[in-house]
C-alpha positions in Angstrom: 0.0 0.0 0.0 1.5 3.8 -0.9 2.2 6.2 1.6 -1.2 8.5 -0.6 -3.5 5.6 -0.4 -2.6 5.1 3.7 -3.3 8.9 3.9 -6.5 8.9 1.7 -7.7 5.8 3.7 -7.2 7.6 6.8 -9.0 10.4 6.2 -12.0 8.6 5.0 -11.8 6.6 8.1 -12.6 9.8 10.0 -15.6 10.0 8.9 -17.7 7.0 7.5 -17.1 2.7 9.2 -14.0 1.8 9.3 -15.5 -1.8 7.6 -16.4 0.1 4.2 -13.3 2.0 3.9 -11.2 0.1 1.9 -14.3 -0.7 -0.8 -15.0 3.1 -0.7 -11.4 3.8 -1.5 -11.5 1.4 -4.5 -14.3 2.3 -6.2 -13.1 6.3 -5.8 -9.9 5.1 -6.9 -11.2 3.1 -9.9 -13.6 5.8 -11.5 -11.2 8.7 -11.0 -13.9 10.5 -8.9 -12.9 13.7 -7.2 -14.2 13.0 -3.7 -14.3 16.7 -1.1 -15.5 16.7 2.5 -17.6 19.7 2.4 -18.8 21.9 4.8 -22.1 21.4 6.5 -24.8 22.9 3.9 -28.3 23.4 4.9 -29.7 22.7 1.3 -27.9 19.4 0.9 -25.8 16.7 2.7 -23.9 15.6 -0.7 -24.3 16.2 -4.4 -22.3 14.8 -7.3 -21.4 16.9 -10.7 -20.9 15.1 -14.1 -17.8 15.4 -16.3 -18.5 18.0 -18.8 -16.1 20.2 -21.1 -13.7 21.9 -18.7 -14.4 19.5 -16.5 -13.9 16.0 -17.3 -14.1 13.7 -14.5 -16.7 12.9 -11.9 -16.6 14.4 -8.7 -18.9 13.7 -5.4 -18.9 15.8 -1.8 -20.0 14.8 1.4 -20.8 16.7 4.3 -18.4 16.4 7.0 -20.8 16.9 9.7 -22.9 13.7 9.4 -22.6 10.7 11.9 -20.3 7.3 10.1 -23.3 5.9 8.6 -25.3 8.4 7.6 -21.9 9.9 5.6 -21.8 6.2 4.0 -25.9 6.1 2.9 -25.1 10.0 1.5 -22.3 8.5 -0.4 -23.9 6.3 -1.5 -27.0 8.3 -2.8 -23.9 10.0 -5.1 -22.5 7.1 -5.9 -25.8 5.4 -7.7 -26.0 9.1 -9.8 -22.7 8.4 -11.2 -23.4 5.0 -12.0 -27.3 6.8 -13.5 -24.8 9.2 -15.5 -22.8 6.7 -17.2 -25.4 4.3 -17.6 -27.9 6.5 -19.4 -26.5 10.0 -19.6 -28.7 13.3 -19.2 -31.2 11.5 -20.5 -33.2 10.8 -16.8 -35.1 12.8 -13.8 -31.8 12.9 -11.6 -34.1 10.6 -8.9 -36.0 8.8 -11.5 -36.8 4.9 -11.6 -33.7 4.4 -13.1 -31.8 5.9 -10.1 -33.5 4.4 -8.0 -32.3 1.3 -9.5 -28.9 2.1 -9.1 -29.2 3.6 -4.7 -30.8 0.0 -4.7 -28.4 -2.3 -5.9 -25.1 0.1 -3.8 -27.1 -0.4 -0.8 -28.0 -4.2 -1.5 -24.2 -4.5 -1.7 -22.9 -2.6 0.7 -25.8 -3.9 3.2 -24.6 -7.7 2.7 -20.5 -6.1 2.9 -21.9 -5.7 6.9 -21.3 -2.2 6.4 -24.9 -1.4 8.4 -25.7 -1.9 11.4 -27.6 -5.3 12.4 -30.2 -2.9 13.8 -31.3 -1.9 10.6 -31.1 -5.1 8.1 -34.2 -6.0 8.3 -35.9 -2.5 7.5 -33.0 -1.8 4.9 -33.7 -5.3 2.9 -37.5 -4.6 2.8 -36.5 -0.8 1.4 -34.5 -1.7 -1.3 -36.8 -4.7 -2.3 -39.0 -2.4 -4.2 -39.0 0.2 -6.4 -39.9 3.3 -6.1 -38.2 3.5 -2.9 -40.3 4.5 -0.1 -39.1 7.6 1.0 -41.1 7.7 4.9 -39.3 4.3 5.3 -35.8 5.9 3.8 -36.2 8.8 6.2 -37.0 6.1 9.0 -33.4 4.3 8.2 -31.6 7.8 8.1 -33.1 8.5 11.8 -32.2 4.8 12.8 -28.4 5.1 12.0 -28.1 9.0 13.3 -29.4 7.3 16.7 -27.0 4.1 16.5 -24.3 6.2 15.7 -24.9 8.2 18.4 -25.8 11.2 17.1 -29.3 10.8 18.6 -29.3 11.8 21.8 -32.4 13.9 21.7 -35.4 13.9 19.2 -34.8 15.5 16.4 -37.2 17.3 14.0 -36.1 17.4 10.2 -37.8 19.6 7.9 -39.7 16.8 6.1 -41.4 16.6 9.2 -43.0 20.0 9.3 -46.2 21.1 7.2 -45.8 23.5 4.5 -46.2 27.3 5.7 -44.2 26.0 9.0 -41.7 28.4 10.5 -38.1 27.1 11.8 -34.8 27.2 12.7 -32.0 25.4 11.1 -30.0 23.5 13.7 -26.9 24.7 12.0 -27.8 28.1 12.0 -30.0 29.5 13.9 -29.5 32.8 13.7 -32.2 32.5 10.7 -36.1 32.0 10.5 -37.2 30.4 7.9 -40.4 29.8 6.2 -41.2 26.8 4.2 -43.4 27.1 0.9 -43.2 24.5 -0.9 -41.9 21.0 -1.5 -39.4 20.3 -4.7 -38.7 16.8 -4.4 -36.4 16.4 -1.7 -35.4 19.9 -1.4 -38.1 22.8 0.4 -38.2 26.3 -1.6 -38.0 28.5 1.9 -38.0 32.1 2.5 -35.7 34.1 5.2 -38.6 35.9 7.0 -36.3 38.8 7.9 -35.3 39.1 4.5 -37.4 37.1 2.1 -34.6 35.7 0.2 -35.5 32.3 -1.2 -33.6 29.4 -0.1 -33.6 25.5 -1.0 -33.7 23.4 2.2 -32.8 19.7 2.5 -35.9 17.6 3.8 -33.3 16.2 6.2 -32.1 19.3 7.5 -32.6 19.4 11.5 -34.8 22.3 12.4 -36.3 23.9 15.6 -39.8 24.7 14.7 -41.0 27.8 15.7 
């Protein structure tokens, strides 16, 4: 093993099981991706951008704030729209059937690796045994491994929780109130109340309602 792949190995062991490392680290490694740690973002926990002229490679970010498993799900939620890119191009919805297809068969795989906890086998297998995913039981899962990982030590409230017209807090930055409007797939179009500049908010993002 080189001295970059024991330092790129250690930094991904910082943040995601130490179990999936090494087959995170080969697939990266094998598709050229450009893999950041990002920030914590309150309109997104990951996102993945497609090669394209002036930029010809894929590349995939994470948030750095997320518990082990969550980071791996998220990554892994990238992963399958790399694999919907080079499959069938622009050609799709980006979380289309055919998407879907691909977040199923990563988590089928990295579910029998023993890269999730035993705690949520059972609920995971019966997820990604049918397509369209269900997104309540998806969200239910997400909660699951916040909790195991211990990230859960009080309720939480995440935006796909909340009615439309709700007003919140972001958890990460509540400085802010924040009204939601209306639902975009799994993004909220939000307005600062102070301000009324729009915003696009996760449906995961942790909120204080107000």
């Amino acid at each position: 093993m080189s001295t970059k792949e024991e330092e790129y190995r250690a930094i991904l062991s910082r943040y995601m099981p130490l179990s999936a490392v090494g087959a995170v680290y080969a697939y990266i490694s094998r598709r050229g991706v450009r893999f950041r740690i990002s920030a914590s973002r309150s309109s997104k926990l990951g996102d993945y951008r497609m090669p394209s002229v002036g930029h010809p490679y894929h590349e995939i970010s994470v948030n750095g704030d997320l518990t082990p498993h969550m980071f791996l799900m998220v990554l892994l939620h990238e992963m399958a729209h790399l694999e919907t890119f080079e499959k069938y191009g622009r050609r799709v919805q980006p979380h289309g059937h055919e998407w879907q297809m691909q977040y199923a068969n990563l988590l089928a795989e990295y579910l029998e690796g023993g890269h999730f906890p035993v705690e949520v086998r059972e609920l995971m297998a019966r997820y990604i045994s049918h397509i369209p995913l269900n997104r309540a039981m998806g969200q239910r899962i997400e909660r699951m491994l916040k909790e195991l990982d211990g990230g859960g030590g009080k309720e939480t409230t995440i935006l796909g929780d909340l009615p439309i017209g709700s007003t919140f807090r972001l958890v990460n930055r509540p400085t802010a109130i924040f009204r939601s409007v209306e639902k975009r797939r799994t993004r909220y179009k939000c307005v600062e109340v102070s301000t009324g500049l729009p915003y696009l908010v996760s449906g995961n993002a942790e909120v204080e309602e107000i």
